[in-house]
Phi, psi and omega in degrees: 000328165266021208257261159329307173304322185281329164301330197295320193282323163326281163011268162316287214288358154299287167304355177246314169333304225255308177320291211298332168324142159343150147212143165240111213290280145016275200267308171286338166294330193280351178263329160266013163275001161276123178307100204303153195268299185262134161228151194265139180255123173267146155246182202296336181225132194320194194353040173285192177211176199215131168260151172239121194253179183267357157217200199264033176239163181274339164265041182237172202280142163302120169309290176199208206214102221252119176262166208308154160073029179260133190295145172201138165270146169270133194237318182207108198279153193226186195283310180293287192248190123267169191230141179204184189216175210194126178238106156325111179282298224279314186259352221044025218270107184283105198234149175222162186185191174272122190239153148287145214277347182309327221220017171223162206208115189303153188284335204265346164253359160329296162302331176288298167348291168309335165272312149356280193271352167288298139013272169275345155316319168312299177294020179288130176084044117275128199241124197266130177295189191260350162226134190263120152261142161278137177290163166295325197262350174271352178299318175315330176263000134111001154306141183232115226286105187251107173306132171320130167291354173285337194278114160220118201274182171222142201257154174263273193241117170283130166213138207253106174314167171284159199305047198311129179295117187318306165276032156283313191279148199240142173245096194262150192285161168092326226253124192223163186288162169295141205282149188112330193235156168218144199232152188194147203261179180227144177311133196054015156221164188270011214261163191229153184235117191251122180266089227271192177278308201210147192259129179213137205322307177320325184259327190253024186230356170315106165288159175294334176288321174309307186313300183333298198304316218272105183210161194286155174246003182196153171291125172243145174289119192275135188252179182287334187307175185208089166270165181231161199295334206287170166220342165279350180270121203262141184308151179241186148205118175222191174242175142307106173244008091337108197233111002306179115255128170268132135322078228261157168285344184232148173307046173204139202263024179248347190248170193305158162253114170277330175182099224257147193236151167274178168319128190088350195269130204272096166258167180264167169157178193246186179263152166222323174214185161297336169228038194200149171230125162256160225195122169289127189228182180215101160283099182064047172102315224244112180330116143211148178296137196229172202216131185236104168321140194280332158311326179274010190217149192235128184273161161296133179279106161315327188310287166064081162282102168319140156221189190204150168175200203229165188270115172222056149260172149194127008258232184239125186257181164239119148294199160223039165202168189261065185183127190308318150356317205271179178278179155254115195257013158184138175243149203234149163282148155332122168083015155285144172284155139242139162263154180203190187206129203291136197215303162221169189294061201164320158217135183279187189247143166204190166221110157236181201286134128282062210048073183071350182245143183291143189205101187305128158241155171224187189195130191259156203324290177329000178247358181203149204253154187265147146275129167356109157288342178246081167298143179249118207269128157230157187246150183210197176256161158235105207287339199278181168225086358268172167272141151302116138231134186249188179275337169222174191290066189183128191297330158279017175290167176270149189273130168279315198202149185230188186199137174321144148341138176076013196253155186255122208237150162238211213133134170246176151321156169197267162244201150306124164085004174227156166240149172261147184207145150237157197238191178209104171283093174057049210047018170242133162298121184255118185270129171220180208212146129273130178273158202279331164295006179234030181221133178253107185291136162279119195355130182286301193242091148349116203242141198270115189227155169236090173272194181230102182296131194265351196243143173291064029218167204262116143333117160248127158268171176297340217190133169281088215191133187279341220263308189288157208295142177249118233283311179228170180201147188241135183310146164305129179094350171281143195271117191256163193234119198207169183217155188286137190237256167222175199328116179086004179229140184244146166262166194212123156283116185208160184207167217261116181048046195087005210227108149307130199221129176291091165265204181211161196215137161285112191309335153337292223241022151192134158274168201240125193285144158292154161303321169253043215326169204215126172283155159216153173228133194203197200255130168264126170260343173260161198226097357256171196280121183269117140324126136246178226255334193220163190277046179233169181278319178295322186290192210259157187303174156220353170183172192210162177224139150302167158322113186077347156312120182280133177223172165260118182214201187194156174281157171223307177221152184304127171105354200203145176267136153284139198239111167257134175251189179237104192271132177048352159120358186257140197279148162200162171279111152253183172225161195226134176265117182349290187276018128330330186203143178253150206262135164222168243283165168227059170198067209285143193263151174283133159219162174258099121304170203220140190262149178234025179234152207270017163204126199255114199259151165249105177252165173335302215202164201277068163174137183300338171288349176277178192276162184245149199297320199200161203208142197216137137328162175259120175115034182291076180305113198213149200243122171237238194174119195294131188230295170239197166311338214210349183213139175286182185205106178229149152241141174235165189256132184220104189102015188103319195242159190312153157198165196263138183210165207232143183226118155308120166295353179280337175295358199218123176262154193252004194208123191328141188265164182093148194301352193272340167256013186302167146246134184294004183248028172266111159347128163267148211280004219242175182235184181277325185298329178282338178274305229287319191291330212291320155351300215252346186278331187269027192051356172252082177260006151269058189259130198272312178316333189288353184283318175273028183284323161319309191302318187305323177318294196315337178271326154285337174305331190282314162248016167063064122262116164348115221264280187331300189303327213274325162308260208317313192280349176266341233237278186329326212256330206230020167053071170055027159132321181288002198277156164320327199287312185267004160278331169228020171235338168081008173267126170264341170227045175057048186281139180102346192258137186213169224281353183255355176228088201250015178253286171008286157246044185267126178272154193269121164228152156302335162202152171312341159295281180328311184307308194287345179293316215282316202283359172295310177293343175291313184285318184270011181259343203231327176221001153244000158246171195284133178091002180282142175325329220223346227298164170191031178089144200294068202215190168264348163284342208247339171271336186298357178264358164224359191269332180213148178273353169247103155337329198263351157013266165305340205256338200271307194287303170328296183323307190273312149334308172297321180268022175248302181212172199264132208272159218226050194316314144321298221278322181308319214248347175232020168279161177238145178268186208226107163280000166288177176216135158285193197278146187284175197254008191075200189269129188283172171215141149285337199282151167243141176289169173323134168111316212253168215268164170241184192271114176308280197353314175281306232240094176256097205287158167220177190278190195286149163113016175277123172236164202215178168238161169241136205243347186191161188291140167231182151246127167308125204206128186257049160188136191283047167243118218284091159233148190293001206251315166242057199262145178258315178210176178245130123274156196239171188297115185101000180286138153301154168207157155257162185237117160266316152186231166222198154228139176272045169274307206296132172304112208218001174237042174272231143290157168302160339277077174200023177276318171228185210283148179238148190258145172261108187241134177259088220223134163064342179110024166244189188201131175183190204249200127231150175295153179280321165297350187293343200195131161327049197307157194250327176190104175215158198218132178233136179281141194207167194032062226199110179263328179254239236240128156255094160017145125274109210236188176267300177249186201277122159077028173251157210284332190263116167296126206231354194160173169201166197240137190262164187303115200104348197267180174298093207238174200232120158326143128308143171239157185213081184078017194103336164223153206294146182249149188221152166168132226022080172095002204249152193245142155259150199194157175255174191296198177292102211018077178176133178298342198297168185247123140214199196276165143210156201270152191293330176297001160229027165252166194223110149255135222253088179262347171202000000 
């Protein structure tokens, strides 16, 4: 102890020497507003070691190991650690790492640290408490306060408080420094200076009354360290991930950027808010606080989980930052293993050499694939020629060894697109990578098959590869035992002088029974039908059927059925080859047929070799039941009782014979030469049709409508040829036309071609397909309920059909109809054009200039026919019209509106027709009782004939007020086309108001 008191006193009288020195106020802040360059690292006990790790946790790897009392450069101070660097004299060797800051000592307070701790060593198992009080009179005497060697604050920034007055300070027992300051006392004056770590709202919120109050209990040694005052706010470590980032002076991006960072640059800080982090920047030397959007920064994963994986850029580079921005400090080939450290969602940590020196790097994710942590061991195929191992995961790596096609390789996982292997390089095992696209692994769970070999004779190889040698080999149709391997291979046990031997069979060189066989009942088509013993042809019979025998089977492989028959009274497995036998239906439909042979045989069994049961006329209406392709299933009766029978579909038609029940899309058997004959057998071989017996071909091949019918239905319509319609419309067969208007309305085509196309593609688009406007089934019953109001119709057409060829029951019933349609003929007219000539007879002109009233509302109409299709317009009562004339086609001694004459009217620039009671001619005149020619005279009762009107016609009145001028019995009127007037006498005239 007394020992100790004469150091103490040594001590003192050293510090009041070291007061009384110069001091320039100036010149010492500006030296501790630096971040010291050198500093000495001590370990806890004197000739020790200091570990240096490779990142800022006591759990990330030691770099090495620093002995005690050794010079470091400072490269960057941190909350924890310093990051610092260190030259081996002895290796020349550079190194850097992480030290804790408890275990660094600014170099310039280094020596006193060393006397210190010499100190207590001398004074060991004296244990000094951590605060002594002291008297005013032991300061005086020159005792000196020495801070506990355990207390080590860490220093940032100096900030230099105001002179505090030497008989200020109060020294109270209990009374400790503030957390966070460090007090020193300064030479020649008693004023004291407080030095903080980190400036924080705890520390810049200290009152001056606090300072007072406030006074050291120890000499404290000043260190590298940096605390922060706050205790509710938590330390960070992150990167930049904004380039820049800023520092802002206020928690708001609206405030001054106090000092900005790149991208990747690894900063400190703190929590601050929900969206803000703060931070110590050091401005011209100097702490000051600051604020980092929290978007703009990434925390560091603390955690720092070694991993391994492999670089599959190339090449792979290490930044020396975290952000692609930065430089590169070592680059790797494609497929290198790499270690790394888990570091931001975005990037690892890692450490390599730098010309000898360990150097924190990083490597961003995208450059690298993780390895599998749960290797998986598989066995596989190697599809390439050759397969490959390389030395790294990468096809531009060196190949260590390569192997055939078909060869069985083993493996584990490793990443996507790669496998792990070892291999044997010159009898040393060796790790190597396969790429996975050049290997097929084989099934985790082997699905089991009992097939069939197809091919002549079926190969098991050494190796799944057709190149290899073939171990065994099986008769085409042997039932083979195999497991699923891989795409296109199956494995096989199989053996060899006794010794079960794994081989492999090409998926190709067997088929697979379904799974799920289907029962069938069917027909033997071969005569006779065989069971083999095995599914080839080659192999030997185990039974035979006749020909038309109904048997039983179920599927098995494409071509061939499974069977069971009974042999010696013993069950056996056979096989029946598919086109041996036909299948029948198996949803049989009831139909009515009609027999077309001239004797419709019912036979035993489904073949003309059988016997036959019962026998029908030809045109036997017999109701049978759909069985196979080619045969019916009927029963009759023979002796009273029932029995089961077979009908040939050729014997029989689904379709009634005779032309009234054809379907018309059926082809007719005939040429042009047979209508032309048919022509000329009917006396009209000056018929203008017998000229178009080509055309009718040509239009059925073209719209599948039936060529007899299409002759017989132009025959009908236009009485071989003479009708108006095809003389002065080229319509042949009065399409368009209806029984109260059968000229009228009637269509306009340009040649008797056009007629026989449009009106085919009509029918048969309109009344022989299904879903057609008019459809009622393809038949001449099934068009007559809506194509003509005379039932005989179909009986007229049926008729003529017959006399063109004789109906064909056989050739009809194994005919297919031709549901297709040709091009349409475009928009049809009723109207004949301007120009071209008309039936007078029909067609009745009056002269120019008739005018009429509409006497009541009607409809304007473009056929004198009542259908809602042709109404153009409505007129009302007092509409002026012109009357052009009429046609005597239109019916007029029907029912209303076909009781009287309907007008061909001119109204607004259009044309069309009205009933004739609707409206009021004003001066129209018809000559009557009159057999040649009536006088035209000059005046009434005059003597000079001037012209004459022939019997009947139409004359155009003079008007007066509105009514015709006349006098005495006599009409004036003009001639005939021609403005000129003269008379006619009234006793042969008519006037004509409706």
């Amino acid at each position: 102890m007394k020992k100790a008191k004469q150091l103490s006193v040594y001590c003192l009288i050293l510090l009041l020497i070291l007061q009384y020195l110069p001091y320039h106020p100036s010149a010492s802040a500006t030296a501790a507003e630096k971040v010291p360059e050198k500093a000495v690292v001590f370990a806890e006990e004197s000739g020790g070691t200091v570990k240096i790790y490779e990142g800022e946790s006591t759990q990330s790897d030691v770099a090495y190991l620093i002995e005690d009392d050794t010079e470091v450069i400072v490269l960057e101070e941190g909350l924890e650690f310093t990051f610092l660097e260190h030259t081996d004299v002895k290796t020349d060797t550079v190194w850097l790492g992480y030290v804790e800051n408890s275990r660094l000592v600014e170099l310039s307070s280094a020596e006193e640290f060393r006397l210190k701790r010499s100190n207590e060593a001398v004074e060991s198992g004296i244990e000094e408490e951590s605060d002594i009080e002291e008297s005013n009179d032991a300061v005086n005497s020159g005792n000196v306060l020495e801070e506990a060697a355990e207390e080590q604050p860490q220093e940032a920034a100096i900030n230099e408080d105001p002179p505090i007055e030497e008989d200020t300070v109060q020294e109270d027992e209990g009374q400790t420094s503030i957390a966070g300051e460090e007090l020193t006392e300064t030479s020649g004056s008693n004023d004291v200076q407080v030095q903080e770590a980190e400036i924080s709202e705890g520390n810049t919120n200290t009152s001056e009354e606090e300072n007072e109050k406030t006074a050291p209990s120890k000499t404290k040694v000043t260190k590298m360290s940096i605390t922060s005052a706050s205790i509710e706010s938590v330390s960070l470590e992150g990167i930049a991930l904004a380039s820049p980032t800023n520092v802002y002076q206020e928690a708001s991006t609206g405030s001054k950027a106090l000092k900005s960072y790149s991208q990747g640059t690894i900063l400190k800080y703190e929590t601050f808010s929900a969206e803000w982090h703060r931070a110590t920047v050091y401005i011209s030397g100097k702490a000051t606080i600051g604020y980092i959007k929290k978007s703009d920064v990434e925390n560091i994963d603390s955690s720092k989980t070694d991993l391994e994986g492999v670089g599959i850029k190339s090449p792979t580079n290490i930044y020396s930052k975290a952000s692609r921005n930065s430089s590169v400090l070592k680059t790797y080939a494609q497929g290198t293993i790499l270690k790394y450290r888990s570091f931001t969602s975005e990037w690892y940590e890692c450490t390599v050499y730098v010309n000898g020196s360990a150097t924190i790097g990083y490597i961003n994710k995208n450059d690298l694939e993780e390895k599998q942590d749960n290797q998986v061991d598989l066995q596989g195929v190697g599809l390439k020629s050759p397969t490959k191992v390389y030395s790294s995961a990468s096809e531009g790596a060196g190949v260590l060894k390569s192997y055939s096609a078909g060869t069985i390789l083993r493996y584990s996982t490793f990443i996507p697109g790669w496998y792990e292997c070892t291999v044997y390089v010159n009898g040393k095992a060796t790790r190597g990578y396969i790429n996975a696209s050049d290997v097929e692994t084989a099934v985790e769970n082997p699905v089991s098959y009992s097939g069939v070999g197809i091919k002549s004779p079926t190969y098991v190889y050494q190796k799944p590869s057709a190149d290899s040698a073939a171990i065994k080999s099986y008769e085409q149709g042997s039932i083979l035992k195999y497991q699923s391997y891989v795409t296109g291979w199956y494995a096989a046990t199989v053996y060899i002088n006794g010794k079960a031997t794994t081989g492999y069979i090409n998926a190709n060189d067997v088929e697979n029974p379904v799974l799920s066989p289907e029962k069938h009942i069917g027909v033997g088509l071969a005569s006779p039908v065989k069971v083999y013993q095995v599914p080839s042809t080659s192999s030997s019979a185990i039974k035979s059927y006749g020909q038309g025998s109904i048997l039983h089977y179920e599927t098995f492989i494409t071509g061939w059925y499974s069977a069971t028959v009974y042999v010696s009274g013993k069950i056996h497995t056979g096989y029946i080859k598919a086109s041996d036998v036909e299948n029948t239906t198996k949803s049989p439909i009831n139909l009515t047929v009609w027999g077309i042979a001239s004797k419709v045989n019912v036979y035993s069994a489904a073949s003309r070799n059988a016997s036959i049961l019962k026998s029908y006329n030809n045109g036997s209406e017999l109701k049978v039941q759909t069985f196979t392709s080619t045969w019916y299933k009927a029963t009759v009766y023979i002796s009273g009782e029932p029995q089961t029978g077979y009908i040939h579909k050729d014997d029989v038609s689904t379709e009634k014979p005779g032309y009234l029940d054809l379907d018309l899309r059926k082809p007719a058997q005939i040429t042009a030469k047979d209508i032309e004959n048919f022509f000329d057998r009917k006396g009209r071989g000056d018929s203008p049709l017998k000229a178009y017996a080509q055309n009718f071909i040509n239009v059925q091949n073209k719209y599948g409508v039936n060529a007899a019918y299409l002759v017989a239905h132009a025959i009908w319509e236009t009485g071989w040829g003479g009708s108006n319609l095809i003389t002065y419309k080229n319509n042949l067969y009065g399409y368009g036309a209806y029984d109260v208007c059968p000229f009228t309305c009637g269509y306009y085509f340009n040649t008797i071609e056009e007629s026989i196309n449009a009106v085919a593609y009509i029918v048969k688009r309109d009344y022989l397909t299904s879903g057609g406007a008019y459809y009622n089934g393809p038949t001449l019953t099934g068009m007559n309920v809506r194509y003509a109001t005379d039932q005989n119709w179909k009986n007229g057409i049926s008729n003529l059909m017959e006399g063109i060829q004789s109906y064909d029951a056989k050739y009809y019933s194994s005919t297919a109809a031709i549901t297709g349609n040709g091009i349409s003929p475009g928009t049809l007219s009723r109207d004949i054009p301007a120009g071209k000539p008309v039936p007078s007879s029909v067609v009745i002109e009056f002269p120019q200039g008739i005018s009429a009233t509409i006497n009541e509302t009607v409809n304007f109409r473009t056929l004198p026919y009542t259908s809602s299709s042709t109404v153009i317009s409505s007129l009302q009562a007092s509409t002026k019209v012109t009357v052009l004339g009429y046609n005597m086609d239109v019916r007029t001694t029907g029912s209303y509106p076909y009781d009287h004459r309907w007008y061909r009217i001119s109204v607004g620039g259009k044309t069309g027709w009205v009933y004739g009671k609707s409206l009021t001619i004003d001066n129209l005149l018809q000559v009557k009782d009159v057999t040649t020619t009536l006088n035209i005279r000059n005046a009434p009762n005059g003597n000079d004939v001037i012209g004459s009107a022939p019997a009947n016609a139409f004359l155009k009145s003079v008007m007066n007020n509105g009514q015709p001028v006349s006098s005495n019995g006599w009409y004036n009127i003009y001639l005939l086309n021609s403005t000129v007037t003269g008379w006619v006498s009234g006793d042969y005239i008519n006037e004509i108001h409706n």
